[in-house]
ROLO-623945 format. One record per residue: y, x, z of N, C-alpha, C in turn; residue in three letters. Coordinates in pm, whole numbers, padded with zeros to 5 digits. Example, Ala and Ser with C-alpha at 12.3 -4.5 7.8 and 13.67 -1.06 7.14 Angstrom:
residues 2
n.c2_n.c1_n.c3_ca.c2_ca.c1_ca.c3_c.c2_c.c1_c.c3_rest
-00569_01319_00780_-00450_01230_00780_-00330_01320_00780_ala
-00225_01285_00708_-00106_01367_00714_00003_01290_00787_ser
***
This chain:
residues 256
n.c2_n.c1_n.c3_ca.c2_ca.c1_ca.c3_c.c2_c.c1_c.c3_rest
-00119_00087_00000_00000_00000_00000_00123_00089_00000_unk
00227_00053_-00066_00342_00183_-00093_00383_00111_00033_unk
00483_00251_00045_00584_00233_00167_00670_00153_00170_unk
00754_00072_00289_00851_-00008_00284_01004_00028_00231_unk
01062_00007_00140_01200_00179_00113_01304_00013_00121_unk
01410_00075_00162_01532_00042_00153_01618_00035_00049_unk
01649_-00063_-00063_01715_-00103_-00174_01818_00052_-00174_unk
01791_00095_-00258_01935_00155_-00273_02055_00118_-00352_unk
02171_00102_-00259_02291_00065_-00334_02386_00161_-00449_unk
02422_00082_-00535_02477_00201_-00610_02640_00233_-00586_unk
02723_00355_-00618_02845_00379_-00542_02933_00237_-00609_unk
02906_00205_-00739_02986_00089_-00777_02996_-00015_-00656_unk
02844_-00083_-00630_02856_-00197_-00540_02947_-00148_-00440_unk
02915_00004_-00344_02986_-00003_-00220_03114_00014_-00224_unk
03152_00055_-00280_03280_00061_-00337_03353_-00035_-00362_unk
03311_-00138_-00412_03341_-00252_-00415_03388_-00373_-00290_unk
03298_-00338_-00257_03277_-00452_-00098_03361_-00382_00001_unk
03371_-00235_-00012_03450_-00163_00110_03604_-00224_00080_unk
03613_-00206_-00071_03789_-00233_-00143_03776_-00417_-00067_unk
03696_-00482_-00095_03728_-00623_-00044_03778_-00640_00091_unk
03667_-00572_00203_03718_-00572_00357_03813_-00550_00377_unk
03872_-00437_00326_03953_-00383_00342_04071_-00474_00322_unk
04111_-00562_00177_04180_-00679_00192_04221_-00774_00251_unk
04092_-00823_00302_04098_-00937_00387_04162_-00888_00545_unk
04112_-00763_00579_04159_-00732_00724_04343_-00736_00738_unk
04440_-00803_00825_04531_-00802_00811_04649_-00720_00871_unk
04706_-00646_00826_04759_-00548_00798_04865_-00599_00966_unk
04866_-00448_01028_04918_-00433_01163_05034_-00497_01207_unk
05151_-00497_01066_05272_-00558_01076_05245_-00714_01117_unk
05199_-00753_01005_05171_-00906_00980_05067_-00977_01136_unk
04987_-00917_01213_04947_-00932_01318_05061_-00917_01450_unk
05101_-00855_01413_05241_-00841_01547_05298_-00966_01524_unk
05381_-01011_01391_05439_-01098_01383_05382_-01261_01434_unk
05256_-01250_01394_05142_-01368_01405_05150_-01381_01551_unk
05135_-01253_01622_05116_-01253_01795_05263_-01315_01841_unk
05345_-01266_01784_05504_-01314_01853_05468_-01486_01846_unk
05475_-01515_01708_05502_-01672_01722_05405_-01747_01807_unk
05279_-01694_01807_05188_-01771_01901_05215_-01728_02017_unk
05277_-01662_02101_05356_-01641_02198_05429_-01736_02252_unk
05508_-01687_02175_05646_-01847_02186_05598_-01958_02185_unk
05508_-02012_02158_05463_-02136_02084_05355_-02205_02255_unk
05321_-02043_02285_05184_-02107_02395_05333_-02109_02544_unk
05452_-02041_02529_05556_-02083_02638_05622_-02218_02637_unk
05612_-02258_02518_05678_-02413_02528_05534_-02517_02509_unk
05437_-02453_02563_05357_-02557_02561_05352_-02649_02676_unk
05362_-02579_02815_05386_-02693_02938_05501_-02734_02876_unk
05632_-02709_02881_05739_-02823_02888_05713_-02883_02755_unk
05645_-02882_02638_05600_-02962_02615_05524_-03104_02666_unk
05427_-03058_02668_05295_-03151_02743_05398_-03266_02840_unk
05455_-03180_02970_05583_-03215_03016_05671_-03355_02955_unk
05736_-03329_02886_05794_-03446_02833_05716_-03515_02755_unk
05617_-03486_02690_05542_-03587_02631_05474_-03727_02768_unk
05439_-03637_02860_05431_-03753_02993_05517_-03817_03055_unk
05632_-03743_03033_05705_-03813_03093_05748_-03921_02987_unk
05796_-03906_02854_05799_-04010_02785_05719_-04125_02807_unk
05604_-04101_02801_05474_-04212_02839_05478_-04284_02992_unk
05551_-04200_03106_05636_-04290_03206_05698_-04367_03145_unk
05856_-04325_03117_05975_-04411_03024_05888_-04560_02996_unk
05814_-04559_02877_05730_-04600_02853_05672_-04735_02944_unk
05591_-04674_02999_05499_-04799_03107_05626_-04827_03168_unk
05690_-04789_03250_05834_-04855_03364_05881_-04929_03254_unk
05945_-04922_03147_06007_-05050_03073_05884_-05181_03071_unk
05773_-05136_03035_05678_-05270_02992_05667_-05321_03182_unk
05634_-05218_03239_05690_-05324_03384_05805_-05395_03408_unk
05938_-05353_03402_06049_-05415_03398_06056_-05537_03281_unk
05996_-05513_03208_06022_-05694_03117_05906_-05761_03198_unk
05790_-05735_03251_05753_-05866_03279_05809_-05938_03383_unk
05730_-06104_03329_05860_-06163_03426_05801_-06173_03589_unk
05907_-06176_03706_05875_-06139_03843_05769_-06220_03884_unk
05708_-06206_03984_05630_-06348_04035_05719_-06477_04062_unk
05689_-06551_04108_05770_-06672_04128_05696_-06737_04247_unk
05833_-06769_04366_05733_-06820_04468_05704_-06972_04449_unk
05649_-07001_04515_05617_-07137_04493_05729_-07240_04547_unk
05784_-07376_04493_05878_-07441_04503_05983_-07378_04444_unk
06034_-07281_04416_06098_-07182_04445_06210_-07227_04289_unk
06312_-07141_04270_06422_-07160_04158_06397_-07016_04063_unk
06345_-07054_03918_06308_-06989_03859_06448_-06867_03774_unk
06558_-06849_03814_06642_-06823_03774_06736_-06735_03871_unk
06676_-06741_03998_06704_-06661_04116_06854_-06710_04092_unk
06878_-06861_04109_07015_-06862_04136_07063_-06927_04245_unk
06906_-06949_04352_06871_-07007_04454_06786_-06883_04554_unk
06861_-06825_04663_06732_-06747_04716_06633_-06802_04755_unk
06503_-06673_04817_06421_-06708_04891_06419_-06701_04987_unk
06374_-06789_05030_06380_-06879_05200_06263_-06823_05274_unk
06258_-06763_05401_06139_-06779_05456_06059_-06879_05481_unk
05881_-06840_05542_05840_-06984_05586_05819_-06936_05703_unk
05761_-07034_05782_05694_-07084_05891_05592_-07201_05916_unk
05507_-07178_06036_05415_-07257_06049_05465_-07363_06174_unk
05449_-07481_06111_05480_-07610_06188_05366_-07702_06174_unk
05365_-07775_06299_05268_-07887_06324_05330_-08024_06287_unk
05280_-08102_06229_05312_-08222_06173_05313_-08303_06304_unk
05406_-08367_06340_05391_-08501_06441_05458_-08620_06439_unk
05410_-08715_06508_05507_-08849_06459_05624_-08836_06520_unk
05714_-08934_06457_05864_-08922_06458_05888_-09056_06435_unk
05968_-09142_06531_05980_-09313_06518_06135_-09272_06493_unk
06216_-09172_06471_06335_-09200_06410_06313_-09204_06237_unk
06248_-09216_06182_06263_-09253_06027_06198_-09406_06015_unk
06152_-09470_06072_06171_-09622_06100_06177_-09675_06167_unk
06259_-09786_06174_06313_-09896_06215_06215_-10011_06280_unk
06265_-10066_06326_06158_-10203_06366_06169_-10313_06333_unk
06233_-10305_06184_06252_-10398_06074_06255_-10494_06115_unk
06335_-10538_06243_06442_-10675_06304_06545_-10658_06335_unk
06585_-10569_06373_06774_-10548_06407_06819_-10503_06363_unk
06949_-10538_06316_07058_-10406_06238_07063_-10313_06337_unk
07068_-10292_06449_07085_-10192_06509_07002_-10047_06491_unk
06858_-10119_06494_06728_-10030_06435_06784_-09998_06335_unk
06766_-10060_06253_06816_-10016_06102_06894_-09930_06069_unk
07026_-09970_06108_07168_-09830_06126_07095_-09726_06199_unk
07037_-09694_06282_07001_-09593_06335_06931_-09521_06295_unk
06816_-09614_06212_06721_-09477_06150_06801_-09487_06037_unk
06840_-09536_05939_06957_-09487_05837_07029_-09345_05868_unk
07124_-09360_05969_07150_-09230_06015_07088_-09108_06038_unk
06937_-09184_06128_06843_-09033_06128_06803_-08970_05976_unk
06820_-09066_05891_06795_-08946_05761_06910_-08918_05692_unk
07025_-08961_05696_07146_-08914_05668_07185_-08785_05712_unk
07133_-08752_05856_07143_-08633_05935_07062_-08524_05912_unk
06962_-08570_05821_06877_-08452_05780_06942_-08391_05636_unk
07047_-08471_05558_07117_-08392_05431_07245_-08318_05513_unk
07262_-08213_05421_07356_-08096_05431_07470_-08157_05394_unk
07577_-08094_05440_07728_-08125_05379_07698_-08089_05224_unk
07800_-08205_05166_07782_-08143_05013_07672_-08251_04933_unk
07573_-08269_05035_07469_-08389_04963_07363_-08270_04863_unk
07368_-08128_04860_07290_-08038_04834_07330_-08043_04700_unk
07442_-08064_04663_07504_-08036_04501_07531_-07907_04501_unk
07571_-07827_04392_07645_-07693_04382_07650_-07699_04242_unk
07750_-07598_04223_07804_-07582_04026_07759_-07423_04030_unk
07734_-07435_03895_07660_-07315_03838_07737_-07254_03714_unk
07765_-07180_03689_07851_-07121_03587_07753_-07069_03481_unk
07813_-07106_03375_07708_-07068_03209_07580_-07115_03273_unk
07552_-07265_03300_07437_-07261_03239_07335_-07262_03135_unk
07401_-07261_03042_07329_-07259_02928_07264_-07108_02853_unk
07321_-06990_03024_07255_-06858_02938_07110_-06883_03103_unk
07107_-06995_03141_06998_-07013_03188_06868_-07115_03215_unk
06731_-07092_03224_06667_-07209_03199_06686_-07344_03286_unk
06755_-07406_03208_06778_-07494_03303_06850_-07630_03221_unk
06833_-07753_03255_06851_-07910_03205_06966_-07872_03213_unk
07037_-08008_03128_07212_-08024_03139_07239_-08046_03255_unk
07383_-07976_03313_07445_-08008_03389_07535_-08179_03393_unk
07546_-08188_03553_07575_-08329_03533_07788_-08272_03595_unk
07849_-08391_03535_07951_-08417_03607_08026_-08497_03606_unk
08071_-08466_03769_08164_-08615_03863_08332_-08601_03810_unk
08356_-08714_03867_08509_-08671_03838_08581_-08637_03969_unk
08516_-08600_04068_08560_-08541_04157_08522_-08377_04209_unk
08474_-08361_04094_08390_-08197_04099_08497_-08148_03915_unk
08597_-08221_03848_08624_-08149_03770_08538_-08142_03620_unk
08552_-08011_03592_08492_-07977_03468_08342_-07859_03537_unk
08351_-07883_03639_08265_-07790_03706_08075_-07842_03653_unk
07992_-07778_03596_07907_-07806_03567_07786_-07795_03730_unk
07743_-07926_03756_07704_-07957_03907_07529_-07980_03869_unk
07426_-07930_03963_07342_-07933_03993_07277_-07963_04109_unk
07219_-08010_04142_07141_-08033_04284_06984_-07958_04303_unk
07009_-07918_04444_06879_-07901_04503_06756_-07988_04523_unk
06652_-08023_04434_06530_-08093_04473_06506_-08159_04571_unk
06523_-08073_04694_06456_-08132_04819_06563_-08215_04877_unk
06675_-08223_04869_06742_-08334_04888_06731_-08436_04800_unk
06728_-08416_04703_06683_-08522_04588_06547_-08629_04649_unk
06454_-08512_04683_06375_-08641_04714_06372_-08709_04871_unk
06468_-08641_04977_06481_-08690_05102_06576_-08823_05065_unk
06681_-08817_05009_06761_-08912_04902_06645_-09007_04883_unk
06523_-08991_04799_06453_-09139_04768_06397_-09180_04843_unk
06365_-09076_04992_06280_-09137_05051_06365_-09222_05159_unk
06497_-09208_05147_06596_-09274_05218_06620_-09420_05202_unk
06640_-09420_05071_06607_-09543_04947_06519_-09652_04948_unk
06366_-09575_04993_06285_-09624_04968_06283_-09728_05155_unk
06337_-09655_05203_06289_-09659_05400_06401_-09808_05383_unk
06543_-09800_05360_06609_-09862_05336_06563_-10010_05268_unk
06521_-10014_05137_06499_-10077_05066_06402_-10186_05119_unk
06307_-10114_05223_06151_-10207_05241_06252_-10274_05421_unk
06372_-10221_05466_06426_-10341_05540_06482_-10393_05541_unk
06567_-10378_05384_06655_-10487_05365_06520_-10626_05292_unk
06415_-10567_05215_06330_-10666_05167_06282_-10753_05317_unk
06251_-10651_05426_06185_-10703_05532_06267_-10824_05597_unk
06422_-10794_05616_06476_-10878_05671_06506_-11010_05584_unk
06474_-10995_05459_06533_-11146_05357_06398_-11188_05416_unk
06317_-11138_05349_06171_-11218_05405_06167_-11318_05506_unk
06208_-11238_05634_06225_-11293_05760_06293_-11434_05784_unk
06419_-11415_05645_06527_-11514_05657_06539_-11620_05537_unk
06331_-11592_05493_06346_-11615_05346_06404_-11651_05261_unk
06497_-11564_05227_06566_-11495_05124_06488_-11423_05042_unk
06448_-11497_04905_06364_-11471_04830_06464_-11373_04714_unk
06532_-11399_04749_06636_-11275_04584_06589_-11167_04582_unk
06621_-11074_04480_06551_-10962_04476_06693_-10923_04396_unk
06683_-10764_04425_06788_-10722_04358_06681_-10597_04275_unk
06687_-10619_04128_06609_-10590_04020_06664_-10417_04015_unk
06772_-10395_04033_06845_-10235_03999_06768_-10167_04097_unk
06764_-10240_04229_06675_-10162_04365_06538_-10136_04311_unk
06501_-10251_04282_06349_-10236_04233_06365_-10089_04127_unk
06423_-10102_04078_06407_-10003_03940_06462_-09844_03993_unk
06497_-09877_04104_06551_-09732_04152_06389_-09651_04241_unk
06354_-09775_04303_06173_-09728_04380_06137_-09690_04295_unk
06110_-09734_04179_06017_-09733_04058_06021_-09561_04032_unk
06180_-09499_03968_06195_-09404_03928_06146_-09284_04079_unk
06193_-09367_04238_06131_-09283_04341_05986_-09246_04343_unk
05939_-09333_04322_05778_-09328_04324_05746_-09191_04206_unk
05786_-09210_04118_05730_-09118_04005_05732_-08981_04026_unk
05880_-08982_04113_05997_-08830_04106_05872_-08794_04237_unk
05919_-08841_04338_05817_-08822_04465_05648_-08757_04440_unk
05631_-08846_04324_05483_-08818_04312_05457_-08653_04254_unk
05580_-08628_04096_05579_-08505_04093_05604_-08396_04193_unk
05656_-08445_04279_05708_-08350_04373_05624_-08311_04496_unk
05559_-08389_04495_05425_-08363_04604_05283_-08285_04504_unk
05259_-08337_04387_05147_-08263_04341_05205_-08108_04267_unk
05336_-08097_04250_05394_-07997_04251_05361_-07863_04369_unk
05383_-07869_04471_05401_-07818_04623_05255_-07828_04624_unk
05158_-07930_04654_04997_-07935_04648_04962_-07860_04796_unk
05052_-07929_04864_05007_-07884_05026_04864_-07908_05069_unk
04790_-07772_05113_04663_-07744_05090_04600_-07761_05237_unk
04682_-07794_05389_04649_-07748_05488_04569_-07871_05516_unk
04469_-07817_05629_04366_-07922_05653_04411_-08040_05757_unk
04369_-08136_05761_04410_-08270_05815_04307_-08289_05918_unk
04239_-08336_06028_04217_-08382_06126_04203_-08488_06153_unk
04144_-08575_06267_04091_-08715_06327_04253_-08744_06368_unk
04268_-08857_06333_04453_-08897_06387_04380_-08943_06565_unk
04481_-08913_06628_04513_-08932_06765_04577_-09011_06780_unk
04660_-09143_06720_04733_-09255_06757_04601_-09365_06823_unk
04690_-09455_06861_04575_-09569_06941_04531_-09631_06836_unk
04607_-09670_06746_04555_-09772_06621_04436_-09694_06541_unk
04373_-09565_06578_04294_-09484_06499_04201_-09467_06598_unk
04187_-09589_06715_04093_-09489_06812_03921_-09581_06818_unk
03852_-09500_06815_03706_-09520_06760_03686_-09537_06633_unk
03817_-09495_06571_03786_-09525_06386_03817_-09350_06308_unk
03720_-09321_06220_03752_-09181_06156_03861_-09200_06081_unk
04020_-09129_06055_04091_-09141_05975_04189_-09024_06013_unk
04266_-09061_05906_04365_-08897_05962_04515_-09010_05928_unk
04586_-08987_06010_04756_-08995_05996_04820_-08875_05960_unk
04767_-08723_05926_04864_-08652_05917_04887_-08559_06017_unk
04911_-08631_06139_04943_-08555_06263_04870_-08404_06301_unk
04913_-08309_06382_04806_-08251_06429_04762_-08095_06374_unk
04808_-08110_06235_04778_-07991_06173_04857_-07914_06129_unk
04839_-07770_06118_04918_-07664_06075_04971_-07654_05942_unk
05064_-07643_05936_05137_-07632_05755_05225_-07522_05739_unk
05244_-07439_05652_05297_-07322_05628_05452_-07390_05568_unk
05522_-07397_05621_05633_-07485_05556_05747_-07361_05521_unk
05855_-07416_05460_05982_-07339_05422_06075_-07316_05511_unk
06171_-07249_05572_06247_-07303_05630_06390_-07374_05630_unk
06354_-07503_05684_06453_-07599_05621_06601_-07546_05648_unk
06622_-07485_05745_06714_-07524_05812_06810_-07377_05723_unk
06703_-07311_05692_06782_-07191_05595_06835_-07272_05514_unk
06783_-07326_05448_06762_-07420_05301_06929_-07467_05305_unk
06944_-07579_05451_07074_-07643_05449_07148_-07578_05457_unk
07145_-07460_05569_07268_-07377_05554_07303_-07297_05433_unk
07255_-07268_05346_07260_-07265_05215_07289_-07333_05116_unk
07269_-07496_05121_07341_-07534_05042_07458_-07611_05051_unk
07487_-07580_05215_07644_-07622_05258_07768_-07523_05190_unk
07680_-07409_05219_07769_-07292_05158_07809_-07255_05041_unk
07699_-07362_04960_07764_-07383_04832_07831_-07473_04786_unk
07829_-07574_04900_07877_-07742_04828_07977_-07744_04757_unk
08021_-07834_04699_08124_-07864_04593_08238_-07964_04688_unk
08162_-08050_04750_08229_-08169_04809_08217_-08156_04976_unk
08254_-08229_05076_08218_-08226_05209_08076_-08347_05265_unk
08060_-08415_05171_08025_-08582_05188_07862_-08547_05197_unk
07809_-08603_05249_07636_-08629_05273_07599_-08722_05187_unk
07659_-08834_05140_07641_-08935_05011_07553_-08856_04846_unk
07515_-08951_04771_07524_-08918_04629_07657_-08911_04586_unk
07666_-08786_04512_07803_-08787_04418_07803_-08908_04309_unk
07682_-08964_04334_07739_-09087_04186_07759_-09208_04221_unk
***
């Protein structure tokens, strides 16, 4: 078997391939220069990186700032009403919101007891440009001007329930004196109470638990009056002093 030999190259080929390397390898100048810029290039790479994150802060903080805030519950979507603290109160009966639907005397009196629960002002206030906010037309009196006037809700519906307390003793006492008339505008004013009232309670959707009523008329029978239980309520009394401080007028009445 011949021996294993090693190709021999001829001086052309090596000669050749040495002249190529030799090309491709890059010449000392041109490597210095190459080293400078990648130099420079790897020093602005943190403050690079750097503002590129921080841009991407910028960034997320704006998409937080447009969304819109939470909103408390009941609450004025336009923050042109603060927020009120709450508190926890126990529901109990109260014989000043009715009468004993036989005496004017009764009558005037609990009249008054809910008269005494609206703020000076009747919980009106004027709002300036409303129309750069969400919000229904403004109403106005001719004793408020050109002033564009709004009211607070919760007087609104202490208002019907005033109406309504009213209404069932003036019906109570014709009855009595049968006096069958009916005054049709009253009727039509319950009508619109009932509805407003109704939104306004499944609105709020007071969640707290109710209990066996403790009155005598409930006793050996399962039922609840209400009484008894804990409710996370608002506080009212912020509420009024707040919207005295805005009133328009001095009067506890409807402005209309």
């Amino acid at each position: 078997m011949a021996p294993a030999r090693y190709a021999k190259l001829d001086d052309a080929s090596f000669d050749d391939e040495s002249l190529e390397q030799q090309h491709q390898r890059p010449k000392p100048g041109c490597a210095t220069a190459c080293t400078r810029i990648l130099s420079k290039i790897d020093f602005l790479r943190w403050p690079a990186v750097f503002m590129l994150l921080f841009g991407i802060l910028i960034c997320e903080l704006s998409v937080l700032h447009r969304q819109p805030p939470s909103l408390q519950l009941s609450g004025e979507i336009n923050d042109l009403v603060p927020n009120f603290s709450t508190e926890q109160k126990i529901f109990r009966a109260d014989d000043r919101y009715a009468s004993d639907h036989k005496t004017p005397s009764s009558i005037n009196a609990t009249k008054q007891s809910w008269i005494d629960l609206m703020p000076q002002g009747g919980g009106f206030l004027a709002v300036s440009s409303p129309t750069s906010h969400t919000l229904p037309p403004p109403m106005h009196f001719p004793q408020t001007g050109s002033s564009d006037i709004y009211a607070l809700a919760v007087f609104h519906q202490l208002h019907c329930l005033m109406h309504i307390s009213a209404f069932m003793d003036t019906l109570v006492m014709k009855l009595r004196n049968r006096d069958f008339a009916l005054n049709e505008g009253e009727i039509g004013h319950n009508d619109h109470c009932f509805n407003y009232l109704r939104n306004a309670l499944m609105c709020c959707g007071d969640t707290a638990l109710e209990g066996q009523a403790q009155a005598e008329m409930f006793h050996g029978v399962a039922g609840t009056d209400g009484t008894g239980g804990m409710h996370v309520c608002r506080n009212y009394d912020q509420i009024v002093g707040w919207a005295e401080k805005m009133r328009v007028t001095d009067g506890k009445e409807n402005l209309g």
